[in-house]
C-alpha positions, 0 to 999 in steps of 0.5 A: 500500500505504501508503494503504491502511495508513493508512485502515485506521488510520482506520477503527480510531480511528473505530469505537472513538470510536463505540462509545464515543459509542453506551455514553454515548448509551444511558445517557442513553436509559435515564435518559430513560426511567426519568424518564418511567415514574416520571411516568407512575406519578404524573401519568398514573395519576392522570389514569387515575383520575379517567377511571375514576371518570367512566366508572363515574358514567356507566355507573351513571348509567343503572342508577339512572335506570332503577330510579327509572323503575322506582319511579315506575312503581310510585307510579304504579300504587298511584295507580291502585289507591288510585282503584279502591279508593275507588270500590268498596263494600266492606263487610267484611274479607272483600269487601276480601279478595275485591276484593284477590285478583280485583284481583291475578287482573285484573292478572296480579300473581302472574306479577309477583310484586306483592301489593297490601297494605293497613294499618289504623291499629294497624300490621296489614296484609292481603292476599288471604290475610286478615291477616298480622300487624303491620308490621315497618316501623312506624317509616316511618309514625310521622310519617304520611307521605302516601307511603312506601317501603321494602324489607322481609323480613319479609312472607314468609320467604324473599323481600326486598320492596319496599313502596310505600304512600299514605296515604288521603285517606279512611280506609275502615272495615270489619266484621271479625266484631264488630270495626271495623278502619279502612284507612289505607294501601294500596298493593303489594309486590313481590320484589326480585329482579324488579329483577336484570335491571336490577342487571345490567350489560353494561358490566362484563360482569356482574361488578358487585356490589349490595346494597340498603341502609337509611338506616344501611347495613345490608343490606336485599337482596343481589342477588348470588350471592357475598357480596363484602363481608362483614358486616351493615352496608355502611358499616363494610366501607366504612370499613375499606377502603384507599383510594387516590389521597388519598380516604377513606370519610368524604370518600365519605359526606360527598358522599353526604349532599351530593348524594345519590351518591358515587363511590370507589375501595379495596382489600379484601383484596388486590383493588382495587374502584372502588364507588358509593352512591346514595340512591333518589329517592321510596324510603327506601332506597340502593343500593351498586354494587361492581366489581373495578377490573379490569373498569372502563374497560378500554379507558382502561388499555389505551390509557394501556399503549398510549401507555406504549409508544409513549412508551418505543419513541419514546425508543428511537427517538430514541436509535437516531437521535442514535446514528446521527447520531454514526456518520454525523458520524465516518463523514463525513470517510471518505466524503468520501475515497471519495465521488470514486472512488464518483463515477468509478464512477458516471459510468462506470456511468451512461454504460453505462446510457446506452449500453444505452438509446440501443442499446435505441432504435437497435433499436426504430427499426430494428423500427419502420422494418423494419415500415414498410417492410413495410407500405409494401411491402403498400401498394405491392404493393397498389397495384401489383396494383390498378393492373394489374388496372385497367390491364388491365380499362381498357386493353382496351375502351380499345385496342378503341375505339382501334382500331375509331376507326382502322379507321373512318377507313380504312373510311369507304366500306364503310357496312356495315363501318362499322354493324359497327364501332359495334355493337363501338365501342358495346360497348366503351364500355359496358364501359368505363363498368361497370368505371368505375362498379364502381371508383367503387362500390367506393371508396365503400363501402371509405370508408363513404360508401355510403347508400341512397336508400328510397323507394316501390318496386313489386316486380313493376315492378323485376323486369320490368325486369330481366327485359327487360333480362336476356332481351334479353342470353340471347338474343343467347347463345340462352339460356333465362331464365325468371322466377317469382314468388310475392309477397303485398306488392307495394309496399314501401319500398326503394331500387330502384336498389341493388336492381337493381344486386344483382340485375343484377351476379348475372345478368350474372355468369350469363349470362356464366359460361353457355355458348350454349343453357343455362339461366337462372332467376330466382325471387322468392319472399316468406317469412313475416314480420309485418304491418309488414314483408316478407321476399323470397328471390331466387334466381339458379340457372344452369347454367354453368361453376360455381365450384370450392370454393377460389374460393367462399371468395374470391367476395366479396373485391376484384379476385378472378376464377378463373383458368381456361380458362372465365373468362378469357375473359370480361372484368371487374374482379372488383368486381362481387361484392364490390360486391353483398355490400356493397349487401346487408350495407348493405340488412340481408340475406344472400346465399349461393353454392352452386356446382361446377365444370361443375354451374351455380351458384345464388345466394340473397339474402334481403332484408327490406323495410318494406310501403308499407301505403298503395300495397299496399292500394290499388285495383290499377287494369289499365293499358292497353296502351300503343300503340307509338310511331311517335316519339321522344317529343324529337320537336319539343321544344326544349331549353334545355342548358347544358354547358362541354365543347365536344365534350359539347355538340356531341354533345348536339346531335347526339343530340337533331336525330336525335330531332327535337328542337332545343336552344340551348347554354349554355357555363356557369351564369351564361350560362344564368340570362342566357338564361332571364331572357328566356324567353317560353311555349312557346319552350322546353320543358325545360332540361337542365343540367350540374353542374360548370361554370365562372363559376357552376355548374348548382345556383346556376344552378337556384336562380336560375332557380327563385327568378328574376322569369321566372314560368316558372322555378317550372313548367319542368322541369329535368334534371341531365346530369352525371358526377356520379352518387353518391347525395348528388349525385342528392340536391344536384340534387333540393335545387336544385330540379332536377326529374330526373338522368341520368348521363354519359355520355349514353344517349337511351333513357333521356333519352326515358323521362325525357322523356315524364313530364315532357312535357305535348303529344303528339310530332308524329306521323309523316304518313300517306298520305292520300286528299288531296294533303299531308294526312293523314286516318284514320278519326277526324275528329279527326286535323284537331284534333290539328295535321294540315297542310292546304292549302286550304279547299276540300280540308277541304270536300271530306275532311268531305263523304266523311267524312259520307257514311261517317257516315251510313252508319254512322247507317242501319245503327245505326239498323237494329240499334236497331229490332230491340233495341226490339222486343226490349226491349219483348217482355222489358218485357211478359213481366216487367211482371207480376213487376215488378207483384208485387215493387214493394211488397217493392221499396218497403219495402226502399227505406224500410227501407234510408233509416231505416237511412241516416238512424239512428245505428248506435251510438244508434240516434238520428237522424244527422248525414246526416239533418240534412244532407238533412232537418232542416235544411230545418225551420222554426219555430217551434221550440226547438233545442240543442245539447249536448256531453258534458264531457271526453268524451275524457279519459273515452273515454281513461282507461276505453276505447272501450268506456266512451265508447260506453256513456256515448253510448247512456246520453246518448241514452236519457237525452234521449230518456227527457225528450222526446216522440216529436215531437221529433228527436234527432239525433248531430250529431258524435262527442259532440254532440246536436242537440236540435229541440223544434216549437213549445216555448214560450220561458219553458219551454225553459230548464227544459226543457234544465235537466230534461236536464242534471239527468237526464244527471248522475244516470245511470249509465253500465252496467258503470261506475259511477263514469263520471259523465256531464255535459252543457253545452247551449246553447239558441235558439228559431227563428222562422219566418223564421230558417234552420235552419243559423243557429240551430245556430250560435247554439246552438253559440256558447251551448253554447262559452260553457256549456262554459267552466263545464261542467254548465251550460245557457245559453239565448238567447231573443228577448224575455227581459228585461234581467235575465236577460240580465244573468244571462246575461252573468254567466255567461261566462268572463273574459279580461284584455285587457293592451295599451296601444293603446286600439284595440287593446283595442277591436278584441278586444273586439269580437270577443270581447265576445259570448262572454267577459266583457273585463277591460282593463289598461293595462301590465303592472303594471296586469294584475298587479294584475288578476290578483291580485283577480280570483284564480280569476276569469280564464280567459285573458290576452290579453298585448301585449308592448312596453307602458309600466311592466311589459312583456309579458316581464316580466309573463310571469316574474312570473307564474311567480314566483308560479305564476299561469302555471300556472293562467291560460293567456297568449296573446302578440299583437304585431306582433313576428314574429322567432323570437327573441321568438317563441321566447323568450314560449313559453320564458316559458310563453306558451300560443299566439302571434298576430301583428299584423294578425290574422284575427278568426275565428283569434284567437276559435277559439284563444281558444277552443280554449285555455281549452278545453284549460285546462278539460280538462286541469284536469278530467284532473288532477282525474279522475286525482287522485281515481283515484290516491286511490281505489286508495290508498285501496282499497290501504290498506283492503286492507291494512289488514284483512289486518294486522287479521287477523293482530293479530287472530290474535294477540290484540293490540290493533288499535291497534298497526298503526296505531301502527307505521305513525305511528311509521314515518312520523314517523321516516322524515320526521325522517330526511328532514330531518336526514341525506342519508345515504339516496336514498328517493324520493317513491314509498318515502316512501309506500310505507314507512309502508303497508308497515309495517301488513305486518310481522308478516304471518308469524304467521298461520304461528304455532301459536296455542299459541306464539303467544297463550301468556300466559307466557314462551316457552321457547327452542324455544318462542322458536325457532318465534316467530322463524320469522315472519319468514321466513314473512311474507317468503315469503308476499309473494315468492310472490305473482304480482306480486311483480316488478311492485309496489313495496308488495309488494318494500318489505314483503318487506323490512320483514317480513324484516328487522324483527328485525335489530339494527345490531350484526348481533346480530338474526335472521334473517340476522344483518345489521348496519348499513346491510346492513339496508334503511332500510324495515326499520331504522325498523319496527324502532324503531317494533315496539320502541318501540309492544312497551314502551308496549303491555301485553301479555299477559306484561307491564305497559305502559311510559310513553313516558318509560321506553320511549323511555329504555330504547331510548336505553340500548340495554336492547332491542338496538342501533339506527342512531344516526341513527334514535335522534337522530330518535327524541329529536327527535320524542318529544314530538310522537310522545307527542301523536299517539299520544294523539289515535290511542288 
């Protein structure tokens, strides 16, 4: 109690000297601030003031920049009247009347509101209206200045003028009735209120005041609605102000005669303006800016009341802070005496949360555990239930082998017991190895590992398989098993043996659920697909026991049967038909059950296979019937086995003695590679190898045999016998070189199945009973060649003489049977000479007719390549012969179509026919090549001949294709008498390679020619650099390259670098050695892509290098081909050959397809073109403004390329934007021509419609078919758009803003604004480039990207240049 006393004490003392701290500390926060606000009314406010004053300068900066632009504009114009007038004859004061007002019709100065005026030398003026008095700003012209302007009220009542006059260089005298008056100025005036749109300004919300004043300050024009200052004269209102912030009228005006401006701030009852002055350059006038301070620099007073604020809420701040220091200095002591029982607590309250987690851990792992144990005993039971269902299912054909081994042994004196028991030993076994099988299947397909094995497969061939196995089941149960078929594709490409065990697994299911005598059906039967693909339904419909309803919906699950009186007592896993579903999941079919207790039940798997196109289509040949066979096809052979189980072995041996074969046992790999090392022909017949063995297994074990020094170890077959027996193990033995596999254990069926395809000798047949002692002898004499036994010479004598008494006989009655059908036959040959007689001319002609037709060319209806084989090739000389090829005739067939191809060849062929007699022969030597045989052409005239030809095939035209220009590469030889027809054409096809190498050439070789035109010749091949530093070797290329190609030799790379570089476009190909001194292959290769010469000049590598590594690493340098040393000559030139071929041709595809995409640009842009001509047109501008709206697009787009990353354009929209820009007003075809040609200012409603064109051009190109499919078409859709769109959102039609905009649309928008200012049109006077670029700059036509306005200053001096050479 008493502590407790005592710290309320405590507390007290504490809380009074706080708020004793907290009075003083406010009283100082106060002062601080009080200190600052005087400051701020000091230092700040005058910071304030001179930023206002900038502001103010830079706003009215602009505007005067733009009425001077205004000014110039106007000395520009009375420039170009003064020129008119001095040009024009004008005699009297009336023709200058006429001339004036015609002038002021021509250029549509009334709408403006300018007047062209003219002053004599006494001081009077003229107008279209005659003469209107004396000027009232005489006093401008007393010093005769050459120019002169200012701003005058005095030319008409109502309306203040500005006056722009130039002084002639020639005063112009005229006849005004009997007087003379003399012209000495001229020039133009116009309202000032024409210059309030640019007195306004946005900046002050159009609040400012401006007056026009005169050298004295006293008002020439007031062009506002209210009169601010009040007075005639500006400066003395000025005057009488008071000013602030130390400045003073006087100080203003001294600046202004200074610099020409002046910028202040006064009060004027009451209310404080900031104003300006500015003397007008090129007019005698000035002009006075008056804003209320209010409206000037807004957003810096807001920001100065901001930063006021925050100064005074961070001095409050600050005071809160040092009072809640204090309070925590005094309430440091208290909390220390608590701090220890807060601590107490806290341990205490830490202990209980650490209680709570570990309690919240304790139960997760109790739920974590009681989950674990609930999956373990999932996993448990089932592993328990597989291990009951498998021990049952194992256990019985077990016991049943077991015990039937122990009756044996007790029954071996019955044999026919014994034959009993193994039918039912053999039975069991078989069972055993199902089930063994269907859990090894099923394993695999639980871990994913079940592939399938495609291959060719004949369908008929599976199901009569199956059938012979399924048939030979139903009947032992005397059940009826029918099979129908109804295929179109026999032969597919599936996996036989997956198919099999599907459809095995359903009918063994049949035959078992369906009691003796019932009935069994099969059906096959192909369902409509597509010609690539085949579709089969097999459906399995029994009359059995059935399934009920509950069970169906388990059929296809693991270990599932139905428990019931039926079934029970027929044995399985019930793996079978999860099995079969898997295999059909696997395969991509279906399979479906349909089923009811004691009504049968019918399954349906549909299966999809591809169709073996080559074996379905091919000739089905009728097999014979094979005879029976008498012998097991082991019978004789002999086996070489290796197998490690000894009672495996012994049982193999067994097997196969009681085939009649013999075999030798190896017990493991190593042991058998031994043996077969030496192996002589014929000692053994086929090895049968087991897999898994110890020392080396059986795949090591063929790869030795197969890859051994034994010759036969390539040619003997080899079969696998092994438990292994999964697809990838089938797969491993083929890998090894194995020829075959069978599984274990061991079935003879099928080791003689196996056997009898690999066997090459007939098995030794069974002896027959003959008519000779220990010799068999049929009806055949050649039984004796096949191998028969005999004993002695004299018994062969005596079987052949009874064999040739049979044979003669046979001979007599033949001869009897013969002699009557040659009476016979001679009888019909009489009665059908005479028609035979008859018909032998029709029979003759038909004949010739039908040799023309093998002889003709079906497409040219020219000789063909069959009639050169038998007839013209056996011509002699003398006789000119060429063969010729049509250049690039693939890639013409492939770019424009079979079609094209085959009228560009009748085209050829009329073409050479139309140049030739009707004694030569033209023959269709190959796919686009013609043999040309000229009897008896002289040699001199040969050439020309072959030239006249060539000539003509480039001037034909291919019909239907005009633009398919045909050329012809000939090479022609003369044929004398001696020389074969075959070695002509070869030397007319080497000449023709060599005219090809340049296209649309002819090269002739004729015997006898001179040396020069051999030279000339020569000069004509292609040139190949050989690079290597072996003289030999450049030699032996030489040689053979020599006749056909001019050869350019370097030493080391640096020299055929050099080669290459003063023989530039003169090269056909390299030729390139790679280990060479100075510069080596490698490095020649990336000097030649350094400076891009790869690209051009194909290299061939040729060394004597044969890894991959350098092999692979010339083709990654951009080696075309490479040739290993020692090569074949013939191999070297055709590469050569084909590879400055394949350059020739696939420069002539770039070329083709370059022209192709030029013409249809071209095409396009024509296209478009006259459409945007039609609508300029329409619209009565001038045709120049498409084409300046799209060089204005493209040279902004470019710019902004260059200076920002900000927009992905790709290489397609960098040509699309500019062609789609011509596209943009496409809308005003829809205009009413009555809004859209007005000569004046549209009204609102008027303006309302003008809008619309946009979203009519828009959909106008949206609608068309392919609109989806064309970029051009998507890009002007956007720019026809959104080209009124403004980057502040303040432009139509959907008010976007920013980059909602598409970039097409933001530059046609720059590029529409800028080409509208420096246009005339008919409701304005054209801009300068200067005066439109500065207004888009001072956002007097809407605001734009800054980006495209950066791009915009940076061009203009290029963009004014370009503009001028398009006009």
């Amino acid at each position: 109690m008493h502590l407790k006393q005592n710290g309320q004490e405590i507390l007290d003392v504490n809380k009074k000297k706080y708020r004793q701290l907290f009075w003083g500390i406010g009283v100082v926060s106060l002062a601080v601030i009080l200190t600052l606000f005087v400051m701020s009314q000091t230092y700040i406010q005058n910071l304030v003031y001179h930023e206002r004053l900038s502001q103010m300068e830079e706003v009215t900066h602009q505007m005067f920049r733009s009425l001077e632009d205004v000014i110039d504009t106007h000395w520009d114009e009375v420039d170009v009247q003064c020129s008119y007038l001095y040009y024009t004859p004008l005699k009297t004061d009336a023709d200058l009347y006429r001339y004036l007002k015609k002038l002021s019709e021509l250029s549509n100065y009334h709408e403006k509101q300018v007047e062209l005026i003219a002053v004599d030398t006494a001081g009077h003026y003229y107008t279209e209206y005659g003469r209107l008095g004396l000027l009232r700003g005489m006093n401008y012209l007393e010093s005769a200045p050459e120019r002169v302007s200012y701003v005058s009220n005095s030319l008409t009542e109502d309306d203040s003028r500005m006056v722009f006059l130039e002084q002639l260089s020639t005063p112009i005298t005229l006849q005004s009735g009997e007087k003379e008056i003399t012209l000495r100025y001229f020039g133009i005036s116009q309202s000032m209120t024409q210059l309030n749109d640019y007195f306004r300004c946005d900046a002050y919300e159009n609040n400012n005041s401006v007056y026009v004043l005169d050298n004295d300050g006293f008002k020439l024009f007031n062009a506002n609605d209210t009169e601010l200052l009040k007075g005639h004269n500006v400066y003395t209102v000025l005057s009488q102000m008071s000013y602030l912030h130390g400045s003073s009228f006087a100080e203003a005006k001294e600046r202004l005669a200074r610099t020409g401006s002046c910028y202040s701030n006064a009060v004027l009852d009451g209310t404080e303006y900031f104003y300006a002055l500015k003397q007008m350059e090129n007019a005698q006038w000035t002009l006075a800016f008056l804003v209320p301070a209010e409206y000037v620099a807004v957003n810096t007073q807001k920001l100065v009341n901001i930063v006021m604020v925050i100064i005074i809420v961070i001095a409050m701040v600050f005071s809160v802070i040092t009072v809640f220091v204090g309070w925590s200095l005094l309430r440091q002591k208290q909390q220390q005496e608590l701090r220890a029982e807060k601590e107490a607590n806290l341990r205490l309250e830490q202990y209980n949360i650490h209680l709570t987690q570990v309690n919240d851990e304790l139960r997760q792992a109790q739920d974590a555990a009681a989950e674990a144990l609930q999956s373990a005993e999932r996993a448990s039971k089932a592993k328990t239930d597989f291990l009951s269902n498998m021990s049952h299912d194992i256990r019985t054909p077990m016991n049943a082998i077991i015990g039937i081994t122990t009756l044996m042994k007790n029954e071996l004196h019955q044999p026919e017991k014994l034959a009993e028991h193994l039918d039912k030993l053999e039975t069991s076994g078989q069972l055993l190895l199902g089930i063994i099988n269907d859990i090894l299947d099923m394993s695999r397909i639980e871990s994913g590992k079940t592939t399938l094995n495609v291959e060719k497969m004949n369908l008929p061939q599976q199901v009569s398989q199956l059938d012979s196995i399924i048939r030979q089941q139903a009947g032992q149960r005397r059940q009826t098993f029918t099979v129908n078929t109804h295929l179109q594709h026999e032969n597919v490409l599936a996996d036989p043996n997956r198919l099999n065990q599907v459809l095995m697994n359903i009918l063994s299911n049949a035959v078992k659920y369906t009691p003796k005598g019932g009935h069994i059906r099969l059906e096959v039967e192909e369902l409509p697909r597509n010609e690539h693909f085949a579709r089969y339904r097999f459906v399995v419909q029994d009359d059995g026991i059935g399934m009920s309803e509950e069970f169906q919906k388990t059929l296809f699950d693991p270990f599932t049967r139905e428990e019931k009186s039926g079934t029970n007592k027929v044995q399985g896993t019930g793996l079978g038909m999860a099995i079969t579903r898997s295999i059909v999941d696997l395969m991509g079919g279906s399979i479906s059950v349909e089923s009811a207790p004691g009504r049968g039940t019918r399954f349906e798997v549909v299966l999809e296979f591809p169709i073996d196109t080559e074996s379905d289509h091919a000739q089905k040949v009728q097999a014979l019937p094979e005879e029976a066979e008498e012998t097991s096809p082991l019978s004789g052979m002999k086996f070489l086995c290796a197998e490690d189980n000894a009672i495996n072995a012994e049982i193999l041996e067994l097997l196969l003695e009681s085939k009649g074969a013999s075999c030798t046992i190896c017990s493991n790999g190593q042991e058998i590679v031994d043996a077969f090392a030496s192996v002589k022909p014929g000692e053994y017949d086929m090895i049968l190898m087991d897999v898994q063995m110890p020392v080396m297994d059986g795949l090591e074990a063929t790869r030795r045999i197969r890859n051994g020094e034994n010759p036969l170890g390539r040619i003997i077959p080899i079969l696998a016998m092994t438990a292994n027996a999964f697809l990838e193990d089938i797969q491993k033995s083929k890998e090894a070189g194995m020829d075959e596999h069978l599984s274990k254990p061991v079935d003879i069926a099928a080791l003689e199945q196996t056997v009898k395809r690999f066997r090459v000798t007939s098995p030794i047949k069974k002896k027959r009973k003959s008519a000779f002692p220990q010799m068999k002898h049929t009806n055949d004499v050649n039984d004796v060649e096949e191998g028969q036994n005999v004993n002695t010479l004299s018994e062969i004598e005596e079987y052949y003489k009874a064999r040739e008494q049979q044979l003669l006989k046979k001979l007599h009655q033949q001869g009897a049977a013969l002699a009557a059908a040659e009476q016979a036959l001679k009888q019909l040959t009489e009665n059908q000479k005479v028609s035979e007689d008859e018909t032998a001319r029709q029979r003759a002609a038909r004949e010739q007719q039908l040799k023309d037709e093998l002889y003709r060319d079906p497409l040219t209806g020219i000789y063909n390549r069959r009639y050169y084989e038998e007839v013209a090739r056996k011509t002699i000389g003398p006789a000119g012969v060429a063969l010729m090829d049509v250049d690039d005739f693939k890639i013409c067939n492939d770019t424009y179509g079979h079609y094209a191809g085959d009228m560009a060849l009748k085209t050829v062929a009329n073409t050479i026919q139309s140049c030739i007699r009707k004694s030569d022969l033209l023959i269709r030597y190959g796919g686009d090549e013609f043999l040309l045989v000229l009897p008896g052409i002289p040699g001199d005239f040969l050439q020309t001949k072959l030239e006249q030809i060539c000539t003509a095939a480039q001037m034909a035209s291919v019909p239907g294709y005009s633009h398919f220009r045909i050329s012809l590469s000939i090479g022609g030889t003369i044929q004398s008498l001696a020389d074969p027809m075959d070695n002509i054409v070869r030397r007319a096809d080497r000449l023709m390679y060599q005219a090809k190498g340049r296209k649309n050439a002819v090269m002739v070789e004729v015997p006898g020619h001179d040396l020069a035109a051999l030279e000339k010749l020569l000069q004509n091949k292609p040139q190949i650099l050989l690079v290597d530093d072996s003289a030999m070797n450049r030699m032996i290329l030489t040689e053979i390259l020599g006749d056909s190609y001019h050869i350019l030799e370097a030493e080391n790379g640096r020299e055929c670098m050099e080669k290459l570089q003063a023989e530039t476009g003169n090269i056909a190909l390299v030729l390139l050695d790679i280990n060479m001194p100075v510069m080596d292959g490698f490095e020649v290769l990336k000097a030649m892509n350094a400076n891009h010469t790869i690209e051009d000049i194909p290299v061939i590598m040729i060394s004597s290098e044969d890894s991959d590594a350098t092999i692979r690493r010339s083709y990654e340098l951009g080696a075309s081909d490479y040739v290993n040393r020692p090569f074949d000559a013939r191999i070297v030139y055709r590469r050569v050959t084909n590879t400055i071929k394949l350059y020739a041709k696939q420069r002539r595809l770039v070329q083709m397809v370059s022209e192709q995409i030029r013409a249809r640009e071209n095409n396009t842009d024509t296209l478009v073109g006259v459409l945007s001509h039609i609508v300029e047109f329409r619209n009565g501008e001038s045709g120049a403004h498409v084409r300046h709206i799209r060089i204005i697009t493209e040279m902004l787009l470019h710019r902004l390329l260059e200076i920002s990353n900000n927009y992905s354009i790709s290489a397609e929209q960098q040509d699309l934007i500019p062609l789609a820009s011509t596209l943009h007003d496409i809308g005003k075809i829809g205009i009413d021509e009555k809004v859209l040609n007005k000569s004046g200012r549209l009204t609102p409603e008027e303006f309302e419609v003008m809008k619309t064109h946009s979203m009519l051009g828009a959909q106008m190109l949206h609608d068309l078919d392919e609109f989806a499919e064309q970029p051009l078409l998507q890009t002007a859709y956007e720019i026809a758009r959104w080209h009124h769109e403004r980057w502040d959102g303040r432009g139509y039609p959907d008010g976007l803003k920013g980059d909602e905009i598409p970039i097409s649309a933001q530059l046609v928008s720059l590029a529409d604004v800028y080409d509208a200012l420096t246009s005339e049109r008919c409701y304005k006077k054209a801009f300068s480039h200067e005066k439109a670029v500065q207004m888009i700059l001072n956002s007097e036509c809407g605001a734009f990207n800054p980006l495209l306005l950066q791009c915009l200053t940076d061009i203009q001096a290029d963009l004014k240049e370009e503009l001028q050479q398009h006009n």
